[in-house]
C-alpha positions in Angstrom: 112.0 -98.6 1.0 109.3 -98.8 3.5 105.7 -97.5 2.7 102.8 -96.6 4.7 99.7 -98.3 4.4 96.6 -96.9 5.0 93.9 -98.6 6.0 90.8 -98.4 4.9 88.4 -96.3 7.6 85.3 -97.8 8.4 82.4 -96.0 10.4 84.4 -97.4 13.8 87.9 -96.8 12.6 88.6 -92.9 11.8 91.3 -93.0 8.6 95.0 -93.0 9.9 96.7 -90.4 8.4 99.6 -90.5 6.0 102.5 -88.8 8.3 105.3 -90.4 9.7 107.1 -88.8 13.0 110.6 -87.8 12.0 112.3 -90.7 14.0 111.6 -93.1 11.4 113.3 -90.9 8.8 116.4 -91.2 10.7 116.0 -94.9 10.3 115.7 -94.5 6.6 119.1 -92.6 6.1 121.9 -94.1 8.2 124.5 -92.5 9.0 128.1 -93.9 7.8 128.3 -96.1 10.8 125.3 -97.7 10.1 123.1 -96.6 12.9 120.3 -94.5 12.6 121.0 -90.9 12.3 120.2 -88.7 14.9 116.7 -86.9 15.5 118.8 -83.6 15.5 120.1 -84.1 11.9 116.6 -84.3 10.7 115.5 -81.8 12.3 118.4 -79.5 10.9 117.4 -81.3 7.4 113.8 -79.5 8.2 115.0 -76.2 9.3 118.3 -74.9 8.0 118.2 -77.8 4.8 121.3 -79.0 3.0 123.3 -76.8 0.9 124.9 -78.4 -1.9 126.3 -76.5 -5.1 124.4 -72.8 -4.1 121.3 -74.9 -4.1 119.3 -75.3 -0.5 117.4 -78.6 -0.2 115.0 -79.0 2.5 112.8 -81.7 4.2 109.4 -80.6 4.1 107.5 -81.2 7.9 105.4 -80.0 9.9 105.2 -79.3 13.3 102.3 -80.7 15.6 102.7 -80.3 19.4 106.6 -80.6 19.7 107.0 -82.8 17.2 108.0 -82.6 13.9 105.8 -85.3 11.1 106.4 -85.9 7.3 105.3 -88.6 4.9 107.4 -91.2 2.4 106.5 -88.3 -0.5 108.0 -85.5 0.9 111.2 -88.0 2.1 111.5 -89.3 -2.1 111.2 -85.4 -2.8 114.2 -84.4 -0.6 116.2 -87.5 -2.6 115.8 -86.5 -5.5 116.4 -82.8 -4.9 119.5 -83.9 -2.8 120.6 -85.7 -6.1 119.8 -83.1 -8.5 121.8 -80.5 -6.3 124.9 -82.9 -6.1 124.7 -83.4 -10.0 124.4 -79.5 -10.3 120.6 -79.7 -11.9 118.4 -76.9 -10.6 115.9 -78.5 -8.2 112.1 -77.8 -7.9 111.3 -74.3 -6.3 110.1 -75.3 -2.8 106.9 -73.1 -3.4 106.4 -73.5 -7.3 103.7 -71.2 -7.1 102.0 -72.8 -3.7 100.7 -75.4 -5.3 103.0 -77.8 -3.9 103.1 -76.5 -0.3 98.8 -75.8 -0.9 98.6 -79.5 -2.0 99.9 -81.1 0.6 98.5 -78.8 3.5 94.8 -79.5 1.4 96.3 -83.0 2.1 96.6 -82.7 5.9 93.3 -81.1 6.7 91.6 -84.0 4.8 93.1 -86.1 7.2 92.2 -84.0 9.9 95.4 -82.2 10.6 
């Protein structure tokens, strides 16, 4: 798996932020023929989710402009919930409380998002 690396900001550089434009999540789940999938299956991933065994799993994101940005964390997270659904375990409420979602918003605005 690929991971983002951060650099470290300097007073020139400002800190590049940990999100990753949806595109290169369709590069990290190819489709049966082997090609990338498409943009618009993500983007279903992010908006309707994936229902598997009564359970819905969905690709956190966030929307910027017209675009639609994630990071590596939130991509293992939809894994692992996508695996725990097939296997019939309950997955992780998508809220737990807010502190989830509140964590990685807090997350974003330190990056200036």
């Amino acid at each position: 798996m690929t991971a983002l690396m951060t650099p470290p900001a300097t007073s020139n550089t400002p800190a590049v932020p940990d999100r990753i434009h949806i595109n290169e999540v369709c590069k990290h789940f190819p489709a049966p023929s082997g090609k990338p999938r498409h943009i618009a299956t993500v983007a279903r991933w992010i908006t309707g989710g994936v229902r598997l065994n009564g359970q819905t799993v969905k690709l956190w994101a966030v929307r910027v402009g017209g675009a639609w940005y994630t990071n590596w964390t939130a991509v293992n997270q939809f894994e692992v919930d996508l695996t725990r659904a097939r296997l019939g375990e309950p997955i992780e409420p998508p809220t737990d409380g807010g502190r989830r979602q509140a964590a990685v918003e807090s997350q974003l605005d330190a990056e200036g998002l």
